[in-house]
C-alpha positions in Angstrom: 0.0 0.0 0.0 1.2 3.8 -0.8 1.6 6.1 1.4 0.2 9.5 0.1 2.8 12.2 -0.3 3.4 14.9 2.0 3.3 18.3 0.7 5.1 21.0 2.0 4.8 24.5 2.7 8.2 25.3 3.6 10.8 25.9 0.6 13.4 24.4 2.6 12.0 21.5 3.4 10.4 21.2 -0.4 14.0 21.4 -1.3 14.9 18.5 0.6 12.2 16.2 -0.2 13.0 16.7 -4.1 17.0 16.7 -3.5 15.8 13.1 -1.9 13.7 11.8 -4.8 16.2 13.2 -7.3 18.6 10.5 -5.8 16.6 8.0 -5.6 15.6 8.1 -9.3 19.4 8.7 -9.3 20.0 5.5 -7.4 17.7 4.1 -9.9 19.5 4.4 -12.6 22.6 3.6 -10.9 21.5 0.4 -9.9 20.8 -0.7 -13.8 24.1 0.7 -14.9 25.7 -1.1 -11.7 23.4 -4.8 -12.9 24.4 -4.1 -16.2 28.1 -4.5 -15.7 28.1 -7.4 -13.2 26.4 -9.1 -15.9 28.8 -7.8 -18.7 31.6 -9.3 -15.7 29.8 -12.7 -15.0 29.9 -13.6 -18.9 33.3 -12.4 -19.4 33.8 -14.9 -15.9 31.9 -17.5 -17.2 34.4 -17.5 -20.8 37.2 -17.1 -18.8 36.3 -20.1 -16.8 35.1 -22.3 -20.0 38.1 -21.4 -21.7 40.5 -22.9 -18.6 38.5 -26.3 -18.7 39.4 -26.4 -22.2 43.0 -25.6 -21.9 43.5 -28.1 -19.0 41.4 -31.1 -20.7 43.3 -30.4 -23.6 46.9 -30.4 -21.3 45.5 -33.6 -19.5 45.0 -35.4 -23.0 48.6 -34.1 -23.9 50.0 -35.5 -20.7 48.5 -38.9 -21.3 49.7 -39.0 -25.1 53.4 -38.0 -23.6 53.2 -41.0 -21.5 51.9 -43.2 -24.1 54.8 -42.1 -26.1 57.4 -43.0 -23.2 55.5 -46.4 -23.0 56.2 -47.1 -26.1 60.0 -45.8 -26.1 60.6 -47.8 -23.5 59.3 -51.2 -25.1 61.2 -50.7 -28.3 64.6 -49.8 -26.1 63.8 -53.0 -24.5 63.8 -55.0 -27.6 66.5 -53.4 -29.4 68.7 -54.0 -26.4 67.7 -57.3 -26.8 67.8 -58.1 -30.0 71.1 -56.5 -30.0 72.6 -58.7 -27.5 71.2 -61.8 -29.4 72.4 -61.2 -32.8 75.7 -59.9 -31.3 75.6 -63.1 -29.5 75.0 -65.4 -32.4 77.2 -63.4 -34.7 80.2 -64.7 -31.8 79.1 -68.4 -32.0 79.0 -68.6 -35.5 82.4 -67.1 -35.7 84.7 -70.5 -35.3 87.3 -68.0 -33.2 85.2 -67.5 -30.4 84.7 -71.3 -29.8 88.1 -71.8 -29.9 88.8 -69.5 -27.7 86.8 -71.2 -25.2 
């Protein structure tokens, strides 16, 4: 329910009443502009924070190729060391030196 306006009689007092509704139309408007940019801020947040997800998913599927990649380096220094001590091995016992030399 509204309360009915007061008038005045008193100049001084009518001034103070309108410097009051002046701000709160002011206030008003204030409060928009002030909405207005905490919304323009929560977007620019909510990209911000999007963007980051993306960058560390796509650093987390990075990290796991890196250790697919050291996986596999690993297993084919294994059988190259391997394969190197058998054919260097063979190579030996097919040379009629070496068993003579035993």
């Amino acid at each position: 329910m509204e309360r009915p306006r007061r008038v005045c009689t008193y100049p001084i007092a009518q001034h103070a009443i309108n410097k009051r509704n002046s701000r709160l139309s002011t206030s008003f408007y204030e409060f928009d502009s002030i909405h207005s940019q905490l919304t323009t801020i929560v977007n620019h947040l909510t990209a911000l924070t999007q963007h980051q997800q993306q960058e560390e998913e796509y650093d987390d599927e990075t990290q796991d190729w890196k250790f697919v990649a050291m996986v596999i380096d690993r297993l084919c220094l294994i059988i190259f060391t391997l394969s190197m001590i058998l054919f260097t091995f063979l190579t030996l016992v097919r040379h009629t030196n070496f068993l003579k030399l035993q």
